[in-house]
Biopython code that builds the backbone (N, CA, C, O; Angstrom):
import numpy as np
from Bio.PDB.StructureBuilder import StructureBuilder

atoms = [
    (1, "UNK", "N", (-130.403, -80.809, 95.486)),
    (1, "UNK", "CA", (-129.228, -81.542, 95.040)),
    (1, "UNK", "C", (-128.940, -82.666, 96.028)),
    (1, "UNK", "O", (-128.558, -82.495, 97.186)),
    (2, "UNK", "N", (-129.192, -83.959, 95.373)),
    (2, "UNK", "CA", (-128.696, -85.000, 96.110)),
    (2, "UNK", "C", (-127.057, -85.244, 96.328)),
    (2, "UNK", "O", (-126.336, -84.655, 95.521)),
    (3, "UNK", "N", (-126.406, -86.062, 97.350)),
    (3, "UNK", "CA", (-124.990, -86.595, 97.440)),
    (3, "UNK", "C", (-124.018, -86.730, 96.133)),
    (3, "UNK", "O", (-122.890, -86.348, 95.822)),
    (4, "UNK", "N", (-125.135, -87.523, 95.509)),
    (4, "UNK", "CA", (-124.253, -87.969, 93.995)),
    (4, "UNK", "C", (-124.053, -86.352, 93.505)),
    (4, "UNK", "O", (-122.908, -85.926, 93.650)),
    (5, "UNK", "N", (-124.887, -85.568, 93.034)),
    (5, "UNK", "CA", (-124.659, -84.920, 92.052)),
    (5, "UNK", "C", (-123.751, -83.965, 92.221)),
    (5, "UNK", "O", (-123.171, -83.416, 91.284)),
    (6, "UNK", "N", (-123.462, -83.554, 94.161)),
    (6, "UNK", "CA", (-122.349, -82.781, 94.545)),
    (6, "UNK", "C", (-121.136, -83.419, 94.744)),
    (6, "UNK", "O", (-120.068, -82.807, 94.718)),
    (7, "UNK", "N", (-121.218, -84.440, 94.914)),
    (7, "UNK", "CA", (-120.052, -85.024, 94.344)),
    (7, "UNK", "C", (-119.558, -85.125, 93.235)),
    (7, "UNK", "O", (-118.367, -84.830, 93.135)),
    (8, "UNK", "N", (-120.313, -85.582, 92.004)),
    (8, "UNK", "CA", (-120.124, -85.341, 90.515)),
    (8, "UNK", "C", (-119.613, -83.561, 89.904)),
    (8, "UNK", "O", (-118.903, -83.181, 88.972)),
    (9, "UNK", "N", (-120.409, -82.831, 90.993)),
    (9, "UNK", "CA", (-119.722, -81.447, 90.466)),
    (9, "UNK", "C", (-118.196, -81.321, 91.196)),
    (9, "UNK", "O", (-117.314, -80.907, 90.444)),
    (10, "UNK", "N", (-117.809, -81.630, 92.552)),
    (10, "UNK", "CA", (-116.930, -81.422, 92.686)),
    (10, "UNK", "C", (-115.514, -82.598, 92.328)),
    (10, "UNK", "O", (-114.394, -82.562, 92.839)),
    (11, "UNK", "N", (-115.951, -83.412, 91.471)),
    (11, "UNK", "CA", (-114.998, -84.314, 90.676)),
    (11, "UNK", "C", (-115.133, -83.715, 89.455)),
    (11, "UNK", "O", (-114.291, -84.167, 88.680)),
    (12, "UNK", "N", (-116.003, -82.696, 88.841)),
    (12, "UNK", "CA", (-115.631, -82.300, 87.482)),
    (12, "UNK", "C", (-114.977, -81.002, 88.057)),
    (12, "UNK", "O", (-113.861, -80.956, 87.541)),
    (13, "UNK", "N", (-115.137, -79.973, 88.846)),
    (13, "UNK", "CA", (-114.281, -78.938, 89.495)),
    (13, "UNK", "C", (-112.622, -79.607, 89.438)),
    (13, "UNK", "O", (-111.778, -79.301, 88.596)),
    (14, "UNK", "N", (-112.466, -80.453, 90.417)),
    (14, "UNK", "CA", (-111.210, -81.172, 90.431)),
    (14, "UNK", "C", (-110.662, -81.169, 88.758)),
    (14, "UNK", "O", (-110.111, -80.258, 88.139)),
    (15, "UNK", "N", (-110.978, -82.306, 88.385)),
    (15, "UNK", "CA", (-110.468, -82.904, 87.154)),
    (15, "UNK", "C", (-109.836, -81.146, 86.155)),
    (15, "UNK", "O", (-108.722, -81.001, 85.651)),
    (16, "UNK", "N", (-111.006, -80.076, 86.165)),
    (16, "UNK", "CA", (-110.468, -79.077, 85.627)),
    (16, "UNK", "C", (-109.690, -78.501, 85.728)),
    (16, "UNK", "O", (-109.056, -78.015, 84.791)),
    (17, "UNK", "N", (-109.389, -78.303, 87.287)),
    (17, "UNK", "CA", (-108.660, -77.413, 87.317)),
    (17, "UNK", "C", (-107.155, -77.734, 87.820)),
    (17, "UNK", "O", (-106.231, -77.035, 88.237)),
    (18, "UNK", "N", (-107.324, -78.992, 87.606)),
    (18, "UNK", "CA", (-105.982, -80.083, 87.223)),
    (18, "UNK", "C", (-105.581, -80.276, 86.461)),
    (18, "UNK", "O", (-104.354, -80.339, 86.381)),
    (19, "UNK", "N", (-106.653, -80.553, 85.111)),
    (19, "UNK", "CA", (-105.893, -79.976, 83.920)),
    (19, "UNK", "C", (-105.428, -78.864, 83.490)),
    (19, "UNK", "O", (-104.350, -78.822, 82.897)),
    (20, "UNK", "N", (-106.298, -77.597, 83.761)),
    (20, "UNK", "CA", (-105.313, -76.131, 83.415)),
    (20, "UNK", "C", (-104.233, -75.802, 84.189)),
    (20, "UNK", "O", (-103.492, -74.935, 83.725)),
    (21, "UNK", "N", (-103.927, -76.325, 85.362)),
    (21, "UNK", "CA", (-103.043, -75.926, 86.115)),
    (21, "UNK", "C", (-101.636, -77.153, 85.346)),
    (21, "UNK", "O", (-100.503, -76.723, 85.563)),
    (22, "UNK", "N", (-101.663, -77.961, 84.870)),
    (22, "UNK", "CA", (-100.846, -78.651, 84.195)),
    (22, "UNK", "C", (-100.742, -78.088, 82.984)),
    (22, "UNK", "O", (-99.598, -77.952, 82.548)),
    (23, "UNK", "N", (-101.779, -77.672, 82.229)),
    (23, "UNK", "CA", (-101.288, -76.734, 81.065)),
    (23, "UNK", "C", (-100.637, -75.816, 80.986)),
    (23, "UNK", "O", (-99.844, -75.746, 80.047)),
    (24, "UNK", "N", (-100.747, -74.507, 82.176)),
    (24, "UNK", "CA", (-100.442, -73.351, 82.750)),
    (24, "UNK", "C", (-98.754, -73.501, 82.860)),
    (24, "UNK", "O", (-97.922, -72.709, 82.415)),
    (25, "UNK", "N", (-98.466, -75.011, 83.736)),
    (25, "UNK", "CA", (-97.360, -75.387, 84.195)),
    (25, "UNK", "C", (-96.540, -75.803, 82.807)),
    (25, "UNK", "O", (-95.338, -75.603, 82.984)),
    (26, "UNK", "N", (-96.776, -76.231, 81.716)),
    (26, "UNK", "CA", (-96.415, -76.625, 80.827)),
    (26, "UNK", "C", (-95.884, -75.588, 79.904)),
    (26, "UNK", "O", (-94.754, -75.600, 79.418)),
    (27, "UNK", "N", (-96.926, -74.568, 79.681)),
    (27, "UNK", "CA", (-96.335, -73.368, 78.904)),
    (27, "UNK", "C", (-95.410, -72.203, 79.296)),
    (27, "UNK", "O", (-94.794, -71.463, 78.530)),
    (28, "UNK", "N", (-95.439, -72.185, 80.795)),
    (28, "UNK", "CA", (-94.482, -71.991, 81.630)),
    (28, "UNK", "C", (-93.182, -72.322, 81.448)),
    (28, "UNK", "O", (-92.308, -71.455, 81.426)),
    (29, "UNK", "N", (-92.931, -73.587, 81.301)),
    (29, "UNK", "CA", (-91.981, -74.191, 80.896)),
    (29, "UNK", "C", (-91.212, -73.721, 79.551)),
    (29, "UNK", "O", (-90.021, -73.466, 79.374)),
    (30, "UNK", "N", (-92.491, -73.693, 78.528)),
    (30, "UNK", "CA", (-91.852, -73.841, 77.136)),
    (30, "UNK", "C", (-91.471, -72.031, 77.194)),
    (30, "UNK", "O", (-90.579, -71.556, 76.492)),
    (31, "UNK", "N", (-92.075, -71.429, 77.875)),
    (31, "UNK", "CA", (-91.782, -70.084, 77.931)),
    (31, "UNK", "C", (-90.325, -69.664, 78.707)),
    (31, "UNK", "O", (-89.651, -68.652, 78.515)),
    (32, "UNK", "N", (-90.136, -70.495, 79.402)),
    (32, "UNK", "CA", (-88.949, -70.436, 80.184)),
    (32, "UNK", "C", (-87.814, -70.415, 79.194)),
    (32, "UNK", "O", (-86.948, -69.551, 79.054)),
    (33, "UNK", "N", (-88.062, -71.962, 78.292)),
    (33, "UNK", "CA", (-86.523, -72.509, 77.771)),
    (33, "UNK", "C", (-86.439, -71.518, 76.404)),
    (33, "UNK", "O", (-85.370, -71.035, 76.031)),
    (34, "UNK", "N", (-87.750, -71.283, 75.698)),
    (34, "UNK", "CA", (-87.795, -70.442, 74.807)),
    (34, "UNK", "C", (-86.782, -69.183, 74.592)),
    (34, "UNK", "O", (-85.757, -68.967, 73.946)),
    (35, "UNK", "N", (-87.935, -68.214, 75.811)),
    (35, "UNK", "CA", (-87.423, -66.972, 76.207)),
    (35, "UNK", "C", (-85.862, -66.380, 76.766)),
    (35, "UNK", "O", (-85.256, -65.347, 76.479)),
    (36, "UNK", "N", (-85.608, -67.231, 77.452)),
    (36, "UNK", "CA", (-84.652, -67.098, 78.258)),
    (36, "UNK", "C", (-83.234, -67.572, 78.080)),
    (36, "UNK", "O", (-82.256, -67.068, 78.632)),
    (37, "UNK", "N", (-83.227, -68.448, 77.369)),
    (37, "UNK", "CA", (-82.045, -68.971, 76.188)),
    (37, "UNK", "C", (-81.305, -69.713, 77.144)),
    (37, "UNK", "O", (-80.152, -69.470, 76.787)),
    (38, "UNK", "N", (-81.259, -70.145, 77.711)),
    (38, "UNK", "CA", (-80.986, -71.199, 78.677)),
    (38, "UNK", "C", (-79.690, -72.156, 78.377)),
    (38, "UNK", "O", (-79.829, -72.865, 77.380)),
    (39, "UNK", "N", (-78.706, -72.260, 78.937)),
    (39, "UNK", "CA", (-77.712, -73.420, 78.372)),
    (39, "UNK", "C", (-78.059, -74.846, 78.854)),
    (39, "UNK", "O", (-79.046, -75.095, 79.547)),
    (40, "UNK", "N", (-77.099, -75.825, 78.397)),
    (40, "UNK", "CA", (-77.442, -77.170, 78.715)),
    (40, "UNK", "C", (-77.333, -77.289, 80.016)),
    (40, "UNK", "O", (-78.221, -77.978, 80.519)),
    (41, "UNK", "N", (-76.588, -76.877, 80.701)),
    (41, "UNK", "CA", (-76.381, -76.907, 82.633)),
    (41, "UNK", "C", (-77.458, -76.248, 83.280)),
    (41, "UNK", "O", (-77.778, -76.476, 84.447)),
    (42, "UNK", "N", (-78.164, -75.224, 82.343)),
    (42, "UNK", "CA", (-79.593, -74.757, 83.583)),
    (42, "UNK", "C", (-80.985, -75.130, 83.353)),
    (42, "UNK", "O", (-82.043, -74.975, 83.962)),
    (43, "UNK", "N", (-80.463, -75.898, 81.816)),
    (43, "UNK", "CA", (-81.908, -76.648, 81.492)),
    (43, "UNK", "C", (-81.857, -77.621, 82.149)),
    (43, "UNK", "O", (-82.972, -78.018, 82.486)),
    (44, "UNK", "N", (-80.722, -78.430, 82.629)),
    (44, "UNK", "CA", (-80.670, -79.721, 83.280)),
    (44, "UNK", "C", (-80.726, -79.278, 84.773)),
    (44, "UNK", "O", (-81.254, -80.182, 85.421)),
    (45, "UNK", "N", (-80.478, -78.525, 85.334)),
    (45, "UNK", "CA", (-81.049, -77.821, 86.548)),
    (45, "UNK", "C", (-82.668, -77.579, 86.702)),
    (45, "UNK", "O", (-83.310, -77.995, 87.667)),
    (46, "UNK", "N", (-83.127, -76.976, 85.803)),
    (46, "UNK", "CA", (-84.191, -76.441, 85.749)),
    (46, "UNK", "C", (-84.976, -77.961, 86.079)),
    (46, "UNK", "O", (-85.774, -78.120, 87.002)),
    (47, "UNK", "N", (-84.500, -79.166, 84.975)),
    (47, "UNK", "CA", (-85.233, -80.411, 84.883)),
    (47, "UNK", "C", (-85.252, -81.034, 86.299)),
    (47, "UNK", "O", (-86.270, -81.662, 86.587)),
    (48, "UNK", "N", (-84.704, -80.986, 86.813)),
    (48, "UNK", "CA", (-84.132, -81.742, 88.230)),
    (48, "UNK", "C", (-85.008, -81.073, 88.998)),
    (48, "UNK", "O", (-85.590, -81.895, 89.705)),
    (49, "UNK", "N", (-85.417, -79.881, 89.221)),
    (49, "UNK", "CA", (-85.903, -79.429, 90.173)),
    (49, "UNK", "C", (-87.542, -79.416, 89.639)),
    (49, "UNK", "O", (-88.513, -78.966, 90.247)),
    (50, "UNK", "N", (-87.505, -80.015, 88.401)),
    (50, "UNK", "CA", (-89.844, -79.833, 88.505)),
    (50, "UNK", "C", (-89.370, -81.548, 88.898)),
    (50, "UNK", "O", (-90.216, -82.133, 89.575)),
    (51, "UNK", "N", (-88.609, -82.044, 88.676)),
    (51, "UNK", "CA", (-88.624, -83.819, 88.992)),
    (51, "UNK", "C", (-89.594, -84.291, 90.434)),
    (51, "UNK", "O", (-90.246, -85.222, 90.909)),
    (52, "UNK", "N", (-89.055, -82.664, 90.736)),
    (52, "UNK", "CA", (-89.246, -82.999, 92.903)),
    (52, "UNK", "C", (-90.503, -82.938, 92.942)),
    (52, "UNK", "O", (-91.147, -82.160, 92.239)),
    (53, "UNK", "N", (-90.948, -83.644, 93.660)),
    (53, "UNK", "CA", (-92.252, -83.356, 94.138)),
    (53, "UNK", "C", (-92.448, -82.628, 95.103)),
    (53, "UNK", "O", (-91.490, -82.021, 95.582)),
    (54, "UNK", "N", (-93.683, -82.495, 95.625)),
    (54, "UNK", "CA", (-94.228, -80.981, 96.435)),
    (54, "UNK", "C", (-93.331, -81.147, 98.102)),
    (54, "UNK", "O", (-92.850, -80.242, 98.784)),
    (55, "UNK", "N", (-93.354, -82.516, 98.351)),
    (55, "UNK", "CA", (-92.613, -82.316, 100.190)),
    (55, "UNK", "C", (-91.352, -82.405, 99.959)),
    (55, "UNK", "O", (-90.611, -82.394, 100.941)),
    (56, "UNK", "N", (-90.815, -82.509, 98.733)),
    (56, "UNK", "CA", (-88.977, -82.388, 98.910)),
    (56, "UNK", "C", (-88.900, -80.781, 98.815)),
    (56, "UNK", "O", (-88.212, -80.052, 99.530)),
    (57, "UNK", "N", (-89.647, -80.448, 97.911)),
    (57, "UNK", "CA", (-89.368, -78.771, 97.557)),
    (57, "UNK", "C", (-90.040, -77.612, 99.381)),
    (57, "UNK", "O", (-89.800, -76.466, 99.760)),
    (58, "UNK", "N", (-90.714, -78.526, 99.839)),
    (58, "UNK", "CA", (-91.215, -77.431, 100.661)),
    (58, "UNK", "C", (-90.141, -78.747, 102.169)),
    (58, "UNK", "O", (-90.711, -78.557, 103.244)),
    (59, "UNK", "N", (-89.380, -79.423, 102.287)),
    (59, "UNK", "CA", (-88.505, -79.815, 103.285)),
    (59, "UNK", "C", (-86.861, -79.084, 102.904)),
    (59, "UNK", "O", (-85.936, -79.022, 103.714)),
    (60, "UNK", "N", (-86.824, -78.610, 101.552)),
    (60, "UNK", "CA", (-85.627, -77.520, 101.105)),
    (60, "UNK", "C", (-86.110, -76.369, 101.648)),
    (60, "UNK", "O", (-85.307, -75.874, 102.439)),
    (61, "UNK", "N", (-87.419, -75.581, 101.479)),
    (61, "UNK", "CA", (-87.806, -74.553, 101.923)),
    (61, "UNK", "C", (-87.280, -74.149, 103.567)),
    (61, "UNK", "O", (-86.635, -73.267, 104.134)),
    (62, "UNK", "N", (-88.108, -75.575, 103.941)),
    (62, "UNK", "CA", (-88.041, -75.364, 105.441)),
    (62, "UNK", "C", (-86.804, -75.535, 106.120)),
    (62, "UNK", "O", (-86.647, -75.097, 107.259)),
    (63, "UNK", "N", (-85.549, -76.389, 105.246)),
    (63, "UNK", "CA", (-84.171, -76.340, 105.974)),
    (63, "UNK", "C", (-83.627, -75.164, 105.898)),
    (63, "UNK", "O", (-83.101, -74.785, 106.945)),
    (64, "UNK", "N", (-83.566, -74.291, 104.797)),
    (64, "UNK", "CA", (-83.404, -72.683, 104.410)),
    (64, "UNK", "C", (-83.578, -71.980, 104.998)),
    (64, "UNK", "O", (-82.842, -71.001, 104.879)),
    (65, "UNK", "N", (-84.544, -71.941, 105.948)),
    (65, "UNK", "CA", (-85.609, -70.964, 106.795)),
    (65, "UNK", "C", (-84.839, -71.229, 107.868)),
    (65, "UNK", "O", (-84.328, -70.247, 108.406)),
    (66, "UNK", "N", (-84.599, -72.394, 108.366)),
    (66, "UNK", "CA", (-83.937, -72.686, 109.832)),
    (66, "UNK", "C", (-82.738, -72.386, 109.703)),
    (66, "UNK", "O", (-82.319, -71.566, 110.519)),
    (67, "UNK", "N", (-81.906, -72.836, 108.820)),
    (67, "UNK", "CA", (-80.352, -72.016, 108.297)),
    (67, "UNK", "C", (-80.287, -70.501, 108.572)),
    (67, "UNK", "O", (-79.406, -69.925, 109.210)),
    (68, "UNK", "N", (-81.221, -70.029, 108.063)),
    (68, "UNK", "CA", (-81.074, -68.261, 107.683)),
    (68, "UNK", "C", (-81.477, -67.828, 109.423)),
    (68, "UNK", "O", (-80.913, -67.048, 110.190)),
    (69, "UNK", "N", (-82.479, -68.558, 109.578)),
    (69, "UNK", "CA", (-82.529, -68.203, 111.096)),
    (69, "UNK", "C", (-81.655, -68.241, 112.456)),
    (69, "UNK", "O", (-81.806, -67.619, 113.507)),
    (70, "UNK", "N", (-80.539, -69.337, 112.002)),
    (70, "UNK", "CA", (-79.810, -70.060, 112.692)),
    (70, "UNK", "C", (-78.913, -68.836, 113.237)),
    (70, "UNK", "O", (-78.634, -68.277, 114.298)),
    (71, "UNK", "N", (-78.512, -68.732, 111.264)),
    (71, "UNK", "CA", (-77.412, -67.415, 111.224)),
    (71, "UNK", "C", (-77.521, -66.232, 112.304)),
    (71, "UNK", "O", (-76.781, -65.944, 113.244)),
    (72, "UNK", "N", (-79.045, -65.485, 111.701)),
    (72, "UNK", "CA", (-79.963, -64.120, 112.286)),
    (72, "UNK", "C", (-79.563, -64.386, 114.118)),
    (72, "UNK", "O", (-79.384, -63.407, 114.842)),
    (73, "UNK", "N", (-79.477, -65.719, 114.623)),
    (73, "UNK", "CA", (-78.962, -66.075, 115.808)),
    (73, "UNK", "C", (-77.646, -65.357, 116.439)),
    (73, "UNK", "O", (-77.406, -64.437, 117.221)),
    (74, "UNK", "N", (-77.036, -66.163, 115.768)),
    (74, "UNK", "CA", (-75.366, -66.402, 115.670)),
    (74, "UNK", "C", (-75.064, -64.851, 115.858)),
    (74, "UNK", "O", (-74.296, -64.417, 116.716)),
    (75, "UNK", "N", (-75.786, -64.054, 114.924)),
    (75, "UNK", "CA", (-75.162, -62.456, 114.218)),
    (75, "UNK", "C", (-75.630, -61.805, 115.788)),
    (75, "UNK", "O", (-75.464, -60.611, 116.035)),
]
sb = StructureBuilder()
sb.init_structure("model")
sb.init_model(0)
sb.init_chain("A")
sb.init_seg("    ")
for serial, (resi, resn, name, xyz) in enumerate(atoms, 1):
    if name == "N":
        sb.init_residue(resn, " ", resi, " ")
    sb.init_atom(name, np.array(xyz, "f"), 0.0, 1.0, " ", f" {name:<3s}", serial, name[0])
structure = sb.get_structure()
């Protein structure tokens, strides 16, 4: 196997499993609002929070962590 062709496999690896993981994420969704009966205030919650992208959701994570720790201090 030459350069090209491992590259060509791991751009068709990529591309796949970028698309099922967006599908996965999608029916997720419809399973959410479906199932769960959801009002207009937690669907519009719910919306706001896939809006975020990956370093706002994991810089909320990480202020949380230092908060709770802060506390575990304090106590």
């Amino acid at each position: 196997m030459d350069w090209l062709e491992i590259f060509g496999w791991v751009m068709a690896f990529s591309i796949a499993t970028s698309l099922f993981y967006r599908k996965g994420v999608r029916s997720g969704i419809k399973h959410a609002l479906t199932t769960l009966h959801l009002d207009h205030h937690q669907t519009e919650i719910l919306n706001k929070e896939l809006k975020k992208d990956g370093y706002d959701v994991a810089m909320e994570a990480m202020k949380k962590d230092i908060e709770a720790s802060n506390k575990s201090l304090l106590n």
